[in-house]
C-alpha positions as CSV (number, residue, x, y, z in Angstrom):
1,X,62.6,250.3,19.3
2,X,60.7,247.8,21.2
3,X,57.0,248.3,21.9
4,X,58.4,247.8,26.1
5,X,61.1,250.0,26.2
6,X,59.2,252.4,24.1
7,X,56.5,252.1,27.2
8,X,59.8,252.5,29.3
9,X,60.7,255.6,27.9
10,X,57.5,257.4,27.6
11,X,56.9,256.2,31.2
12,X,60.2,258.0,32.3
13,X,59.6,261.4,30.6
14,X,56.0,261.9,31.9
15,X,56.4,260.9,35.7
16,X,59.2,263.7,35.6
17,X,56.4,266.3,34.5
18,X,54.3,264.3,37.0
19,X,56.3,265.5,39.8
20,X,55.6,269.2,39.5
21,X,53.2,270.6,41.4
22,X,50.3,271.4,39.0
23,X,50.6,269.3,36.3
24,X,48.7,265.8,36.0
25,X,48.7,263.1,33.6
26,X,46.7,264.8,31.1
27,X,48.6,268.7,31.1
28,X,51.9,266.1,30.9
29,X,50.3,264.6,28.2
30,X,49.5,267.6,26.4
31,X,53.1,269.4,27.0
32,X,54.7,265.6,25.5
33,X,52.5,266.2,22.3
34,X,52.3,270.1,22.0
35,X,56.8,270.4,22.3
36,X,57.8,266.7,21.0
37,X,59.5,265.8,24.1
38,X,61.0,266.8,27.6
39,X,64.0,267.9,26.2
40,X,62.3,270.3,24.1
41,X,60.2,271.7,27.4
42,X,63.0,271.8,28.6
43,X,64.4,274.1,26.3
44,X,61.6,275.7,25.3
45,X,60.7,279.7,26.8
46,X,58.0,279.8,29.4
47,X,55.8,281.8,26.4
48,X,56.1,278.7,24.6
49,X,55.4,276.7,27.3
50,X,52.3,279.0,28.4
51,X,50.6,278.2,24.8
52,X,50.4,274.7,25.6
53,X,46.3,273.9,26.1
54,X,45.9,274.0,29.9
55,X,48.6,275.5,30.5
56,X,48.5,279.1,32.0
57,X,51.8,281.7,32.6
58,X,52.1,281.1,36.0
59,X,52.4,277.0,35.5
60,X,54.6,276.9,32.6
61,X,57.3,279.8,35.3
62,X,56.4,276.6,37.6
63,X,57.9,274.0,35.4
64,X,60.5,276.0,33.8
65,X,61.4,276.4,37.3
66,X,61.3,272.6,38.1
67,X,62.7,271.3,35.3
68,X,65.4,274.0,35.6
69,X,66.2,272.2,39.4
70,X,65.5,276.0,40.9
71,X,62.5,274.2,42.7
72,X,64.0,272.5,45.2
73,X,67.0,275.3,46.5
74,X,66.5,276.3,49.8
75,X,64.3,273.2,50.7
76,X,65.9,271.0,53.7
């Protein structure tokens, strides 16, 4: 893969984690490197998401929640 679409990629995956409330470049960072990708946070349980440096229980039910689209029902 190119060293720009590599960029691309990377790029892609971390501004969706930047999007939920509570986690910033460096707890994105951290949940890229701890779980291997966003597919795999995706995946992953919110206990496995909760032993990710930084992150607590209460933020890894918030992603889980966002990346599972539940976030945004019921907002106009």
């Amino acid at each position: 893969m190119t060293y720009h679409r590599k960029r691309r990629t990377k790029a892609a995956f971390q501004s969706s984690l930047l999007e939920i409330p509570g986690v910033g470049r460096e707890r994105a960072r951290r949940l890229l490197k701890t779980l291997g990708s966003l597919a795999a946070v995706k995946a992953a349980p919110v206990e496995e998401i909760a032993q990710v440096p930084g992150v607590g229980e209460r933020l890894a039910h918030t992603i889980k929640e966002h990346l599972e689209g539940r976030a945004t029902e019921g907002r106009t």
